[in-house]
Every structure is written in C-alpha cells, then in structure tokens.
N, C-alpha and C positions, 0 to 999 in steps of 0.2 A: 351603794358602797359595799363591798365588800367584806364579811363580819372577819373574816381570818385576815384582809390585809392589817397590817401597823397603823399605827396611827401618828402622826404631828406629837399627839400628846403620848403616846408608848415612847417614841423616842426622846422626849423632853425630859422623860423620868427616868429611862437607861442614862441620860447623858449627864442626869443629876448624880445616880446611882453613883457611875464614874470618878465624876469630881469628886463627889465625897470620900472613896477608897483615895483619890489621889491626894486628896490634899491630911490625908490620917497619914500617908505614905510620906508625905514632904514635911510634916511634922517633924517625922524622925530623921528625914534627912536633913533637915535646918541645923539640927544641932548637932552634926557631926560635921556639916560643912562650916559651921563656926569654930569648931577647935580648928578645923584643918587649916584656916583662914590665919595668914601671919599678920595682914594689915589690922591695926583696933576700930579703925572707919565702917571697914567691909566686915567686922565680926560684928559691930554695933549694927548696921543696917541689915545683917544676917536676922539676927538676937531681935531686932523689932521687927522684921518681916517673920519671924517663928509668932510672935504674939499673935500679931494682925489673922497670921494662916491659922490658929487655933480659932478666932474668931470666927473664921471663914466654915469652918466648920460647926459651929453652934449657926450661923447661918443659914448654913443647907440643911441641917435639923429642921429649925424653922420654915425653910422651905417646902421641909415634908409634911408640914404640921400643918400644910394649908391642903392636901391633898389624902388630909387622915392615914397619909402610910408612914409604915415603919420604915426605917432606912438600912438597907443591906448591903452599902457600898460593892456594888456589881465591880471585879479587879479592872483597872485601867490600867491596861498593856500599856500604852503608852509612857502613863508616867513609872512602869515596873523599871522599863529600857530605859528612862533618864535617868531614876536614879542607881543604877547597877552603872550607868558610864558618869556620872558624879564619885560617887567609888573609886574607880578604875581610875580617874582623872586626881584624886585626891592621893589615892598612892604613889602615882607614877610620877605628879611635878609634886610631891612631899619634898621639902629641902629647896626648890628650885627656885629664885628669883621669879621664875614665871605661876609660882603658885597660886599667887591670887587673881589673876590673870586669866588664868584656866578656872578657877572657881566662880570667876564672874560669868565668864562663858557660856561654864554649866549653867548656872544661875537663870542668864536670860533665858535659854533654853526653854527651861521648865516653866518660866514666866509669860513665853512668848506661846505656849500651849496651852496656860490657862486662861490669856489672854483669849484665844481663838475661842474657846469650849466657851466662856463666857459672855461673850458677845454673842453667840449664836443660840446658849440659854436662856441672856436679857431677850432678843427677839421672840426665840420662841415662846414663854410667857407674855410677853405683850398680844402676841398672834392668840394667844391660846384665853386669854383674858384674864389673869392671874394679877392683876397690878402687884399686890405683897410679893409673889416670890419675885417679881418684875425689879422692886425697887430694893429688896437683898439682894438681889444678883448683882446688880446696877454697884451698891456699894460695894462688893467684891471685886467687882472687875476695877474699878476705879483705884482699889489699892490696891492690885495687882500691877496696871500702869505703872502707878508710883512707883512701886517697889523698883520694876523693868528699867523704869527712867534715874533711879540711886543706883542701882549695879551700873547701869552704862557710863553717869556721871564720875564713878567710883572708877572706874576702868580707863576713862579718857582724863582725868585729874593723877591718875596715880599709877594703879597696877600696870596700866597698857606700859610707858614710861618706865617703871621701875624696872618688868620684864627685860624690857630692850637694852636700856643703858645699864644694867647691872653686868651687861656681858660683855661690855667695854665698846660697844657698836659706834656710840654717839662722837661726832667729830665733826662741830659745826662749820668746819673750812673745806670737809668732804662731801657736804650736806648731806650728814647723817650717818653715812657709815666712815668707817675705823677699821677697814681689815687688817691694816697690819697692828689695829693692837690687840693685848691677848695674851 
C-alpha cells in the first residue's frame, strides 16, 4: 500500500473533524431557529434537540479521546450552506403562516445530513475496530433519528396544516382547495 495514499481511517477523522465544526455550528443555530419558531411544540423540540446537539458534541470529544487527538473541527461546508439558508428562510417566512413550516424543513435538512455523516462514521468505526467511538456514534445518530422523526411529526400534525389553511385554501366540498376565498 501506498504510504502517501489516505487511508479508511484519515478519512474517518476528517469526517469526525467535520461533524464536530458542524454540530458547534448547529448549536448556534438551534437557538436562533427557536426564537424564529411561533409554534411552542416546535420551539420545545428545537430547545431539547439544542441539549441533546450539545451533548453530541462532548461525544465527539470523547471520540477523539479514543484516538489521543485533539480536535480541530476541520469547517464543514456543508453544514456552513444550511445554516446561511436556515437564516435566509427565517427571515423571509418571518410573519408568515408558513413559518414554521419552512423551519421544519430547514430542520430536516440539516438532520437528514447528520443522519447520512453518521451512519457512515458508526460503519466506519466498526470497520476500523473502534467499538467506543462505534457505540457514541451509534448513540448520536439514534437522536438525531428521533430528532428527524419529531420535526416531521411536528410538520404533518401542525405546521404543514396551519401553512395551508391559514391562507384560506381548505374547503372540504372542493377537496381541499378554496380559490375563490381570500
């Protein structure tokens, strides 16, 4: 093998590096996407997904601490782009019926990439023979799930809903729409 090619485990620790910048980055953005939040459900499940994400983070500490490295959160572009359009999306439907709506949106987004990074970091740990960072990963990705699966619950019980029928659309003898009202 090759001493200059990468390695399984080089990349294991970029893609930790990563998360770790991204979920310092979703910190801050938790609790701004909680003020912007009008529903109390979706700020409540914001506000305990900020705890859990703080946790998430002394996790991937712990993660480094099985690899005696210091941790340098390498920037994940990635999550730079979601939350600069979490922003964008908070100012723009500010006021709007569709507010939280769009903030669940963003939400999954960013859930549905840490889902991906995570599952592919439980593997690669397993592959790499790490059991401990194997079974922190493991519990990260598993509230992250959750998390993914309360915004969508949250969105099909309410925000999807409130969106729509707040604009006068709903007219159950039209099945569903209402253009003449308004």
């Amino acid at each position: 093998c090759n001493a200059y090619l990468k390695t399984l485990e080089d990349l294991f620790i970029k893609e930790l590096e990563r998360m770790y910048d991204a979920e310092s980055r979703i910190i801050k953005m938790l609790s701004t996407t909680a003020v912007a939040a009008t529903c109390w459900k979706l700020k409540k499940a914001i506000l305990t997904h900020l705890l859990e994400t703080e946790g998430h983070v002394m996790k991937l500490e712990q993660v480094f601490e099985c690899f005696e490295g210091h941790v340098t959160g390498k920037t994940c572009k990635a999550t730079v782009g979601l939350v600069e359009q979490g922003a964008e999306i908070a100012v723009e439907f500010a006021g709007s019926p569709a507010i939280n709506a769009a903030l669940i949106a963003f939400l999954q987004k960013v859930e549905n990439h840490e889902i991906a990074a995570y599952s592919c970091l439980h593997e690669w740990a397993l592959l790499l023979g790490y059991p401990e960072a194997a079974d922190l990963i493991a519990e990260i990705l598993n509230e992250e799930t959750a998390a993914s699966q309360t915004f969508g619950e949250l969105a099909r019980s309410t925000s999807n809903e409130e969106a729509f029928c707040r604009y006068g659309w709903e007219d159950a003898d039209s099945g569903g729409l209402n253009v003449a009202a308004g």
